[in-house]
N, C-alpha and C positions, 0 to 999 in steps of 0.2 A: 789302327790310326786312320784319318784323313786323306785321303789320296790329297796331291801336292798340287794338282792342276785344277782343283776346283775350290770356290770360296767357301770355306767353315762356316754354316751357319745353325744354329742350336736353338734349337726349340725348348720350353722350358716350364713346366708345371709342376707346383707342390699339391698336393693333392692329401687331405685327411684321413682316408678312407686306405683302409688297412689293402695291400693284395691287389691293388690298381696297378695297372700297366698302359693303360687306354686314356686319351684325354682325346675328346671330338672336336676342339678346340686347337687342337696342336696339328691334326690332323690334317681340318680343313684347311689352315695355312699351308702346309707343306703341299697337300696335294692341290689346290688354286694354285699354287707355286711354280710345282714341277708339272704341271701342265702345260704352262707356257715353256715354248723349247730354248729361248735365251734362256731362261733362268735354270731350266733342267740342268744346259751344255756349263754353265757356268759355277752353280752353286750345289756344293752336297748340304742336302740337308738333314738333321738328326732329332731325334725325338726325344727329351729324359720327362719319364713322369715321375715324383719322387713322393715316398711320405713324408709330412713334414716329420712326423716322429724321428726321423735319423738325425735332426739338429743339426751342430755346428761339423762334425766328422763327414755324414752323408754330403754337406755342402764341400768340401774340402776334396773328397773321395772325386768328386763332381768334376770340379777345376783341374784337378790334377789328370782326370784323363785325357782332357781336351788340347787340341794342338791351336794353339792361339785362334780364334774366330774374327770372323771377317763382322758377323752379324750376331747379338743376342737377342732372344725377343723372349718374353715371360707372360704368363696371362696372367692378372692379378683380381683376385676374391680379398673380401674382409676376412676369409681367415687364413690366407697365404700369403697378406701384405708385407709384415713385417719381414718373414724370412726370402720373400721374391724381391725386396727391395736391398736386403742386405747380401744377397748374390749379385744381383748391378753393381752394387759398390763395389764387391769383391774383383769381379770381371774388370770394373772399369781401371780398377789401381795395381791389375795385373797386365793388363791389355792397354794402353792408353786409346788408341787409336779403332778398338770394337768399339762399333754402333752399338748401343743399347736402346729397343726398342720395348716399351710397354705397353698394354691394353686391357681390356674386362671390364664390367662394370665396375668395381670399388674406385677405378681412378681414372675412368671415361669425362668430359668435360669438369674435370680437376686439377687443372691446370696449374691453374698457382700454387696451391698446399703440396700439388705434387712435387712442384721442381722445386720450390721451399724445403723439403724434406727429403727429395731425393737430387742434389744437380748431377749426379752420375748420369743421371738417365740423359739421352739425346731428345727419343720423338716418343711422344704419348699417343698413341692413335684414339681416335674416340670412338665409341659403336661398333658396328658391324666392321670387323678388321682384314677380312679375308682378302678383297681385291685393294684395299689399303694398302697391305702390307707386302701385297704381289707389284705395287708402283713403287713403292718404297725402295725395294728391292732395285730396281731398275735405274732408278732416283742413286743408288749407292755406288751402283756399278759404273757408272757415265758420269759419275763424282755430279750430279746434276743440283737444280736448284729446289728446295726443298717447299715453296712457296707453290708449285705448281701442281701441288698433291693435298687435296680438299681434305680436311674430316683429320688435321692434323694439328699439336703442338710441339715446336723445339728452338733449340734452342738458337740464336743470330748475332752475332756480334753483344753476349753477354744479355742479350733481352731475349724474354719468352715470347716468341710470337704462335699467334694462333690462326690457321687459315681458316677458311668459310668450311660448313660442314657440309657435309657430304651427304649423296641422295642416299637415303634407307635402298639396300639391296632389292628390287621388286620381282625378277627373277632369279629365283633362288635355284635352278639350273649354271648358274655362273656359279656359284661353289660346288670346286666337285669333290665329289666323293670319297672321302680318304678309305673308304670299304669296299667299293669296284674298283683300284687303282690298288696297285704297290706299296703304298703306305704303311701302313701295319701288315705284317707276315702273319701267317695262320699260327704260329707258335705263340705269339704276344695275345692275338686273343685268347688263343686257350688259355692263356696264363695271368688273367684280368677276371677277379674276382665280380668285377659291373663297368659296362657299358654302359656309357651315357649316350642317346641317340634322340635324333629331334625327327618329326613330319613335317613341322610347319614352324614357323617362327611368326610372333606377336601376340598381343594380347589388346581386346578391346577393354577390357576395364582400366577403369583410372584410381585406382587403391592408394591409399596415399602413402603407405608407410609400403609400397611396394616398388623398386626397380621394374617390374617390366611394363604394369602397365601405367603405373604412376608418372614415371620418367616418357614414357614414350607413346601409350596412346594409340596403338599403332594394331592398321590390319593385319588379319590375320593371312600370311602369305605361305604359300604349300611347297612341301617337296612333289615331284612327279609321283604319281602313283607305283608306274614300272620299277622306278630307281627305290623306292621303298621296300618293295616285293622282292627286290633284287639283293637290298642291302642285306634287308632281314633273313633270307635265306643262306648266304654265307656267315652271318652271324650267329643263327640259331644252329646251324650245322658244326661250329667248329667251340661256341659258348662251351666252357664244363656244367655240370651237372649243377645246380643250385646258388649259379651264379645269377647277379643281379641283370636284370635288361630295364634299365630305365626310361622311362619315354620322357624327353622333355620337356615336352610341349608344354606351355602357359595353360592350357583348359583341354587335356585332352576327355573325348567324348563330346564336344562343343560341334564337331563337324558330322556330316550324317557319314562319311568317311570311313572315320574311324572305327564305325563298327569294320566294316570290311577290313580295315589292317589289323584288327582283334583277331578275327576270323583266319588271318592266314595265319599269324603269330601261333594259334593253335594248332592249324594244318601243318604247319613246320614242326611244333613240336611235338606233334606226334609223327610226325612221316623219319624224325631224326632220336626218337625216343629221348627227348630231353627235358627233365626236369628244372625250368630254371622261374626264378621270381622276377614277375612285371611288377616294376613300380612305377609312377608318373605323377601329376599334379592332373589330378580330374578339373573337368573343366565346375568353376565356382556355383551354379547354378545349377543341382545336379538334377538331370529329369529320363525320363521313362529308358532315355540312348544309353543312359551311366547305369543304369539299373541293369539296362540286358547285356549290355559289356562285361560290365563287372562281374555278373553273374556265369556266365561263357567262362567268362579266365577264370572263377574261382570253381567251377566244375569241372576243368579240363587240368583242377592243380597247380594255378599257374600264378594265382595271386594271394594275399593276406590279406591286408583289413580295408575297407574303402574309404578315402576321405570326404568327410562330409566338411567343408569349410567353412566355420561361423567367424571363428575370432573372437566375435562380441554377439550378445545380444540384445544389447540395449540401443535403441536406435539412435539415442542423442551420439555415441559413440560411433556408430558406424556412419554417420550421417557428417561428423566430422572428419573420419578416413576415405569419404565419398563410395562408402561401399554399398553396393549394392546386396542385398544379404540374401540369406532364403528366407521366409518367412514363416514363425513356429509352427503353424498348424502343418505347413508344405514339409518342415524337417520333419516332425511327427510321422506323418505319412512314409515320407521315405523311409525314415526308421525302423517303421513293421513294414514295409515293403522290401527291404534287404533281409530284415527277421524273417518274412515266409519265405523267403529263399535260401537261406540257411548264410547268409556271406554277412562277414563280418565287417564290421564301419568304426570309426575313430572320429572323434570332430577335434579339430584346429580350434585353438582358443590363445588369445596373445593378453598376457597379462601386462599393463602399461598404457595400454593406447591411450590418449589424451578423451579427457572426458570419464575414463572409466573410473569408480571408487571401488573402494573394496566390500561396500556391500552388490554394488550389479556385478561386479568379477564373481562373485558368491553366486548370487544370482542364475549367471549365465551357465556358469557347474552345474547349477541345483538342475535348471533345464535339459543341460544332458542327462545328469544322472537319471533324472525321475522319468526320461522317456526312454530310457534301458540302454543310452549309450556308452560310449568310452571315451571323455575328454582328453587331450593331450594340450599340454599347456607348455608354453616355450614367452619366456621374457619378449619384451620388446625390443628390436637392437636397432638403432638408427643407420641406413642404410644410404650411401652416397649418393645423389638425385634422385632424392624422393622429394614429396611434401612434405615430407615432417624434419627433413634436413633442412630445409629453409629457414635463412635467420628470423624472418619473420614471422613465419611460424611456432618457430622453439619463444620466442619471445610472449607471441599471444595466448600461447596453453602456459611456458613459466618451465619448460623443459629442462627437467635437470639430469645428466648426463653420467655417466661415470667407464671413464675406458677400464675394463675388466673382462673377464671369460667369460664368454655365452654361460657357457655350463661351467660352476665353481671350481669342479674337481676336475679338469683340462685346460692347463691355461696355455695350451696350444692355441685355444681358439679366440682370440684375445677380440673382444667388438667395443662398441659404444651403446654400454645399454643403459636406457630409461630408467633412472631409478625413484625418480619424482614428477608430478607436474600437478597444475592447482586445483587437483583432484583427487593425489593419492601421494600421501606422505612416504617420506622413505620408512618409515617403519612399517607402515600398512604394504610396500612393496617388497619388503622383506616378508614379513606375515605371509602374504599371498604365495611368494615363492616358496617356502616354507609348508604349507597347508599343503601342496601339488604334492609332494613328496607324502604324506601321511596318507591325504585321499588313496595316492596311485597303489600304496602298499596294502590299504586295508579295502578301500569300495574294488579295484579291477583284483586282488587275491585274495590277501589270506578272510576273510570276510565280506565276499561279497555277498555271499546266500542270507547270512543272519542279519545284514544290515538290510537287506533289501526288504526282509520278513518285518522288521522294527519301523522299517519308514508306511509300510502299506498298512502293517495293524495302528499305527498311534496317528499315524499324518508327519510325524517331526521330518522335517528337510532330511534330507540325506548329508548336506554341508553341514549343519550343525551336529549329526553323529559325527562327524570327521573332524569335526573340530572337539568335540570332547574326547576322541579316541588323540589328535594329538597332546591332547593334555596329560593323555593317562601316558602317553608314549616318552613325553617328557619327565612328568614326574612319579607315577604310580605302577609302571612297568617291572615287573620284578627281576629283568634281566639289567645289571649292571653296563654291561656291554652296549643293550639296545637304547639305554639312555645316554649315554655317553656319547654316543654315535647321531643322535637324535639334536641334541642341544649345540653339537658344532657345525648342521645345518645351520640354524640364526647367525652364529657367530664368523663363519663363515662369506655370509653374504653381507652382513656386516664391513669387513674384512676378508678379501680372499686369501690375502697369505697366510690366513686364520684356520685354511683345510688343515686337519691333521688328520695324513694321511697315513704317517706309521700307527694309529688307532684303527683309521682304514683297512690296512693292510692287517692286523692283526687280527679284524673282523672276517676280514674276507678271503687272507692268506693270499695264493697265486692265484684265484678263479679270475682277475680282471681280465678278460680276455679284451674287453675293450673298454677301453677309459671314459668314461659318459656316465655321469648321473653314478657316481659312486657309493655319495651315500646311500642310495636306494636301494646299490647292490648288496651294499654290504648289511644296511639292514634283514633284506630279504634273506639272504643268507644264514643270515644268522639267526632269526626268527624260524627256518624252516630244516634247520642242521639236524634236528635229531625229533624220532617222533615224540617222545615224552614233554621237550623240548617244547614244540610247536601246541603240544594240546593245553598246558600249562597255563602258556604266554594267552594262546584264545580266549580260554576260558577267563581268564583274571579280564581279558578285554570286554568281553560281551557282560562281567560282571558291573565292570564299570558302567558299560553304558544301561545298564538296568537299573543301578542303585540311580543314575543320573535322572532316568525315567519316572523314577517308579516316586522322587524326590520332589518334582515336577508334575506331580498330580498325573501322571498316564498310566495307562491299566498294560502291563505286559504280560502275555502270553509265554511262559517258559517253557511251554512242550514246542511251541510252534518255534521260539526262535533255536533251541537247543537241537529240535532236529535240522532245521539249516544247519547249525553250527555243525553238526556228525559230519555234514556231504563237505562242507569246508575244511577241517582237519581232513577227511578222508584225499580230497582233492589234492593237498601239499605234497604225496607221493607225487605225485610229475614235477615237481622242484626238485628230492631228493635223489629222482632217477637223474635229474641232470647234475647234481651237485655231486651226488657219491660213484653214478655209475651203475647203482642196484634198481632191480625193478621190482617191487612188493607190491602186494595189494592192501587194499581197505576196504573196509564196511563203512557204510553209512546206514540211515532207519532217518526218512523224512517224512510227517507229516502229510498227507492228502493236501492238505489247506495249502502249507508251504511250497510245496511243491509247484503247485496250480500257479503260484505266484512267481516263482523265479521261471516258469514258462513263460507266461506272458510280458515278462520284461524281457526276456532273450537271455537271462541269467545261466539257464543249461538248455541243453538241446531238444527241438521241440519234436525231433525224431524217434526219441524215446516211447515204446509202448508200454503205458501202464496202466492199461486197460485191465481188469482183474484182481488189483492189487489191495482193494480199500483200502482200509482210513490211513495206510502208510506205504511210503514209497524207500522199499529196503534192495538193497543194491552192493556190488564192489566194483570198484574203479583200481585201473594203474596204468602204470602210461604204456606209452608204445613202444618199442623195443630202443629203433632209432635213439631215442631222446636220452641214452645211457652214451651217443657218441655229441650230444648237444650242448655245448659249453654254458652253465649256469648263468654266465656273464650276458652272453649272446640272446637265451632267453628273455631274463631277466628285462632287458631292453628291448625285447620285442613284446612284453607284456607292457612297459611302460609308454613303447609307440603305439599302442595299441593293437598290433598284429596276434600278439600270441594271446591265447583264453585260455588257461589253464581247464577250463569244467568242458569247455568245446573239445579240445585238444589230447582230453584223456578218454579211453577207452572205458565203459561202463555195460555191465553185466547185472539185468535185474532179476532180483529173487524172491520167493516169499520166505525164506527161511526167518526161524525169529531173529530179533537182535536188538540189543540195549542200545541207545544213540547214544556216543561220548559223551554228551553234554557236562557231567560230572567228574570222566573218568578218562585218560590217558586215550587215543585212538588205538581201536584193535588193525595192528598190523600183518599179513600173513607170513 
């Protein structure tokens, strides 16, 4: 409990992310806080980070440990609002007399809707909250007047008043440290599956459908170099092993900096032998600094896939979200510039943005695909001071809205996403969403060798094979299950109460290790359960898109595509090592031709010596040992974010021995 001589005051974040104990957020308050010594001698302060997954018990569990507080403060996200506004209510009809304090972006200058929706609350801080919230404090103590604390709204004799804002932090030395101070114990971080950690705060671009730099515009201000080197050495010292380090930075690699805080990042973790994953938001324009960075962390083990950030590639769209883009021949480049380095890249693509139809959303796929990337596509969600939140705005594109879950099958994550505007119907934005899930299952696995062989020998798009594969996927697939699973994607997004997730759950059983993109899981799943199974289901696929081909006037080559198809079937052993636990091998037998081709799109590894082998490229792959303890779910979604490559990722052994390529016949298993 509380000690009785100091005021209760509770720090408080919901947080999504499974095995979090860490919020940098809660942090920096407490410790800007307890640095000043009034507010040390007088107030304890306590940390909860929670998942929202515990629901209405975890909130309950919550309350009940607490000895009435003097102070509540919450940081609130679009997807911790609803549950961090309904612990205010709770606090405030338990507590009369607790301050309830809020802030974050989702309800930073939100004044009105906020205290419309919430009057629990007291004061809304806006922006940067850290020495805010250390006057605030002071302002509570001295029962003082609330009007003489900038960058604030609350409440005044029944009217919401709002003070003047307050200057943007410029030394960011005034926030200290919650990682050289007391703050967090070395036991919480060990026990924090990722850390969120910043260098510098701001961002110069002006994105429209962006909070950071949309809303704010703002230069880019630094932590000290020392305090960075500082932080990161008690962090990497005490992280576990394959835990996340996030960097937060709006454009990290933007500073010439940054290489040197790469550079320690990896002298730490080798001086403390630790295996952990960098993640960050590279900076938007990525150039030679992102190339040798990224390159450093993924040879020293340290990182997955790079972002490459398009969104869009059609410039009347980007030109209305004021972005600044990279330009195709510059992404190109980069492209085989990460390929000869062997590091793997993803590009950011937002389906929705105003302006875009669903032929340049097509479009801007076909772009990645056919320059050998991996797109990742994520809805549009409309975002609290942005541009495209503006009423005027939503009025001049025709913005049609709809409150619902980012992702269908989590409706923890509840947002306001785009579902129309005077450019893409709602059923072309179902479509689109809909199409991401077929793409991700057949171009980034189970097919991406023999689509790659189909689109180089005839010309046809890569999106058009993916759209006649989701044809076959809905009606022509010989798996009951997979169609079943397939058609409640539309219907679904249509309707989200529309998931039917006991179908889910029958497809996929207990493997949801984590709830995202379910259908996908479980298609995957269930597509790669058994090998008989999986050769089956290919086979009848790549039949399809040849009768579609061969229908359509194009000459296909069936020695070339079928020996891709062998290295595909063979490849699904690294799915059933994570689904079943077993590790087996396969054979494949590819083609010379084929082969040459999924090299130089980055398809498999261009490490491989097959120097000697003519006109076929015969081989056995199986996965790595590890990935018998890697949860299918977990995979699964890092194939979907682009970080995991199954054909990268698996282990391959070449042979001249002979061998018949599946193409006809069941894959040979060892």
């Amino acid at each position: 409990m509380i000690s009785t001589d100091k005021r209760p005051v509770q720090l408080v974040e919901f947080t999504a992310m499974h095995g979090v104990r860490y919020s940098v957020t809660l942090g920096y308050l407490k410790a800007t806080s307890t640095a000043d010594a009034d507010l040390d001698n007088a107030c304890d302060f306590r940390i909860s980070v929670r998942e929202q997954s515990g629901g209405e018990r975890a909130t309950a569990e919550l309350l009940d440990s607490w000895d009435e507080p003097f102070v509540v403060a919450l940081t609130v996200f679009f997807w911790n609002r609803a549950q961090s506004l309904d612990l205010a209510r709770q606090v405030k009809e338990r507590w009369p007399n607790c301050r309830v304090v809020v802030g974050g972006n989702d309800v930073s200058h939100q004044q009105e809707p906020l205290f419309a929706e919430a009057p629990w609350v007291d004061v809304l801080v806006h922006g940067e909250g850290e020495l805010r919230f250390r006057d605030l404090l002071h302002c509570f103590l001295a029962d003082g007047d609330l009007a003489s604390i900038p960058g604030i709204s609350y409440w005044a004799d029944g009217t919401v008043v709002t003070n003047p804002d307050a200057d943007r932090i410029t030394d960011l030395e005034q926030i200290v440290s919650p990682i050289l101070t007391p703050v967090y114990s070395d036991e919480e971080i060990t026990g924090s599956s990722m850390i969120v950690y910043e260098t510098n705060r701001g961002c110069p671009y002006r994105c429209a459908f962006c909070y950071w730099g949309g809303a704010t515009n703002s230069k880019v201000r630094q932590f000290e170099l020392d305090r960075i080197y500082a932080e990161l050495d008690r962090l990497i010292r005490l992280m576990p092993t394959d835990a996340t380090l996030f960097i937060a930075d709006a454009n990290f690699g933007i500073l010439a900096r940054d290489r040197q805080i790469a550079e320690r990042i990896v002298e730490l973790s080798k001086r403390y032998d630790k295996r952990l994953i960098i993640s960050t938001n590279w900076a938007k324009n990525s150039n030679e600094r992102i190339v040798e960075i990224a390159s450093m962390l993924h040879t020293a083990d340290l990182t997955g896939a790079i972002t490459l950030s398009a969104q869009s590639f059609d410039t009347e769209v980007l030109k209305i979200a004021n972005r600044s883009n990279i330009r195709t021949d510059h992404y190109r480049r980069l492209l085989t510039r990460f390929r000869e380095l062997d590091v793997p890249t993803y590009t950011d693509l937002i389906w929705g943005l105003p302006g875009e139809t669903y032929d340049s959303y097509l479009n801007g796929i076909e772009e990645v695909l056919s320059a050998g990337g991996s797109p990742v596509i994520y809805p549009l969600l409309l975002l609290n001071n942005t541009e495209y939140s503006r009423e005027s705005f939503k009025d001049e594109h025709a913005l049609r809205t709809r409150w619902m879950p980012g992702d269908i099958t989590n409706p923890e994550l509840i947002a306001d996403v785009v579902v129309a505007h005077e450019a893409m119907t709602p059923e072309e934005w179902v479509d689109g969403m809909e199409f991401r899930v077929t793409m991700t299952l057949f171009q980034k696995i189970l097919l991406r060798c023999a689509l790659r062989v189909m689109h180089a020998t005839t010309g046809v798009r890569m999106v058009e094979l993916c759209a006649r594969l989701r044809e076959f996927l809905l009606d022509e697939c010989p798996d009951p299950f997979l169609r079943a699973v397939a058609r409640n994607i539309a219907v679904a997004y249509h309707d989200p109460a529309a998931v039917d997730m006991p179908l889910l759950k029958t497809v996929i059983g207990d493997q949801i290790v984590v709830p995202e993109e379910v259908h996908f899981q479980a298609l995957l799943c269930r597509a790669v359960a058994t090998e008989s199974g999986t050769a089956q289901l290919l086979n009848a696929a790549v039949d399809h898109l040849c009768d579609w081909l061969a229908g359509s006037g194009f000459d296909v080559d069936r020695v070339l595509v079928d020996g891709a198809l062998s290295l595909d079937i063979a490849a699904t052993t690294i799915l059933r090592a994570s689904l079943r636990g077993e590790l087996v091998e396969a054979e494949f037998a590819v083609p010379a031709q084929s082969w040459k081709l999924l090299v130089e799109a980055g398809d498999v590894p261009s490490s491989l010596d097959t120097r000697g082998m003519g006109n076929t490229v015969r081989g056995t792959v199986w996965a790595p040992p590890r990935w018998v303890h890697y949860p299918i779910s977990v995979y699964a979604l890092s194939i979907w974010h682009g970080t995991g490559r199954p054909l990268h990722d698996l282990l391959f052994a070449l042979h001249d021995t002979r061998f018949t390529p599946p193409g006809r016949v069941p894959a040979l298993a060892g």
